[in-house]
C-alpha positions in Angstrom: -81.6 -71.9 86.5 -81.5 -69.0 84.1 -82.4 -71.2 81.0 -85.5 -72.3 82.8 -86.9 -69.3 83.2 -85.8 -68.2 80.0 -87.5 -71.2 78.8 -91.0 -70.6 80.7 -91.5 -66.9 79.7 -90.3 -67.7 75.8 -93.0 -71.0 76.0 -95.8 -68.3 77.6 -95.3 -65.3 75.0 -95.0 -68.1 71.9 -98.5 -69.4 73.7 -99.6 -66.1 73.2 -98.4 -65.2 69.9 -99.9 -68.7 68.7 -103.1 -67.4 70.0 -103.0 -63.4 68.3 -101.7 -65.8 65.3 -104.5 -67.3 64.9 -107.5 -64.9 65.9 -105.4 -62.4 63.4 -105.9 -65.1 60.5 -109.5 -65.1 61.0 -110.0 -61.5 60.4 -111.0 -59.7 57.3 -108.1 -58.8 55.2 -108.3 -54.8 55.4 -108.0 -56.2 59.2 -104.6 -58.6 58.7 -102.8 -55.4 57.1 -104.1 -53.0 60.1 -102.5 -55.5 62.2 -99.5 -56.0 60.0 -97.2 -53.8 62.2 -98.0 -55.2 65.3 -97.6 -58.7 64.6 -94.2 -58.2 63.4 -92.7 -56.0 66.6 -94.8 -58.8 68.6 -92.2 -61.4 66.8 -89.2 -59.5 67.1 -90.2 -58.9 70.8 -90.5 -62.7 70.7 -86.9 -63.5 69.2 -85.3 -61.2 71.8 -86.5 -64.0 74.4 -85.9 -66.6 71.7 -82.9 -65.8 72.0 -82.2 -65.3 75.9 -80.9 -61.4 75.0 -82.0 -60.2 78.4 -80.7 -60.8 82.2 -81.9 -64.1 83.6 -82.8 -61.3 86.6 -85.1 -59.3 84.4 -86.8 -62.6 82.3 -87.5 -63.7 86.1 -89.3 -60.3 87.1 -91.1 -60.4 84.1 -92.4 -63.7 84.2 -93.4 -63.1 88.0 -95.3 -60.3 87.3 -97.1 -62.3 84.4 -95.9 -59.6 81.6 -97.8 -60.5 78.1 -96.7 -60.1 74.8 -99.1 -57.4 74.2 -97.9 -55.8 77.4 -94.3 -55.8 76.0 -95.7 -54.5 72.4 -97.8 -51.7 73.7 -94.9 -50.4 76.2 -92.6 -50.5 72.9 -95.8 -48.8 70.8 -95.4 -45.9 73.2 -91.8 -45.1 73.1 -90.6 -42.2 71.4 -88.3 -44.1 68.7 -86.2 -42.5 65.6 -88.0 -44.9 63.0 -88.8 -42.5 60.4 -85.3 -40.8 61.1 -83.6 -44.2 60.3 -85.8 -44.5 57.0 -85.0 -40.9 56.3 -80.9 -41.6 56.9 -81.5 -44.9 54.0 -83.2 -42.4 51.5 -80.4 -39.5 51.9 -77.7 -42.8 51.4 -78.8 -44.0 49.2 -79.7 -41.2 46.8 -75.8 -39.6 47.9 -74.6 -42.9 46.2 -76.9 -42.9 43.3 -75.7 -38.9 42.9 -72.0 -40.2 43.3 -72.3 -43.1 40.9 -73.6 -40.4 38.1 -71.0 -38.2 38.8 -68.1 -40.8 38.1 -69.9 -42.0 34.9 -70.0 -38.9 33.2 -66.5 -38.8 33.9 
C-alpha cells in the first residue's frame, strides 16, 4: 500500500517538474539563471519522494490534499534556513587547513 502512494505522488510531482522543465527551457537565458535556484530545490524536493524518505502516512496526506511541487518549494523558500552559515563554516575550514598546511611547510 505505502509504495503505491509513494508511487502516485512521485509520478504527479515528476509530471510537474516535466512541465516547469520545459516552460523553464523556453525562457530567455537571463530568465533560466533567475530560475536556477528553484529548479534545483524543486529536484531535490523531488528525490526526497524518489526515494520514499517520508512516512507512507504523510506521502498519503499530501497527495489527498493535492500538494504541488511548487507548493513544497515555496513552503521550503520561506523557512528560515542556516545556508549561508553552512557556506560560511566551508570558507573558515577550509582556509584553517590552508593556514595549517603553511604552517607545517615552513617547518
Amino acid at each position: 500500500m505505502a509504495e503505491e502512494i509513494y508511487a502516485k505522488l512521485y509520478d504527479r510531482l515528476y509530471a510537474e517538474q516535466e512541465k516547469y522543465v520545459e516552460w523553464l527551457l523556453s525562457q530567455p537565458r537571463i530568465e533560466i539563471m533567475r530560475q536556477s535556484y528553484e529548479f534545483a530545490m524543486r529536484e531535490d524536493i523531488l528525490m526526497i519522494f524518489e526515494n520514499a524518505e517520508i512516512e507512507p502516512e504523510h506521502a498519503q496526506a499530501l497527495f489527498d490534499k493535492g500538494t504541488t511541487l511548487a507548493d513544497l518549494f515555496h513552503e521550503f523558500e520561506d523557512l528560515e534556513t542556516n545556508h549561508m552559515q553552512t557556506i560560511r563554516d566551508m570558507i573558515e575550514g577550509r582556509a584553517k587547513n590552508i593556514i595549517r598546511e603553511g604552517e607545517k611547510g615552513d617547518r
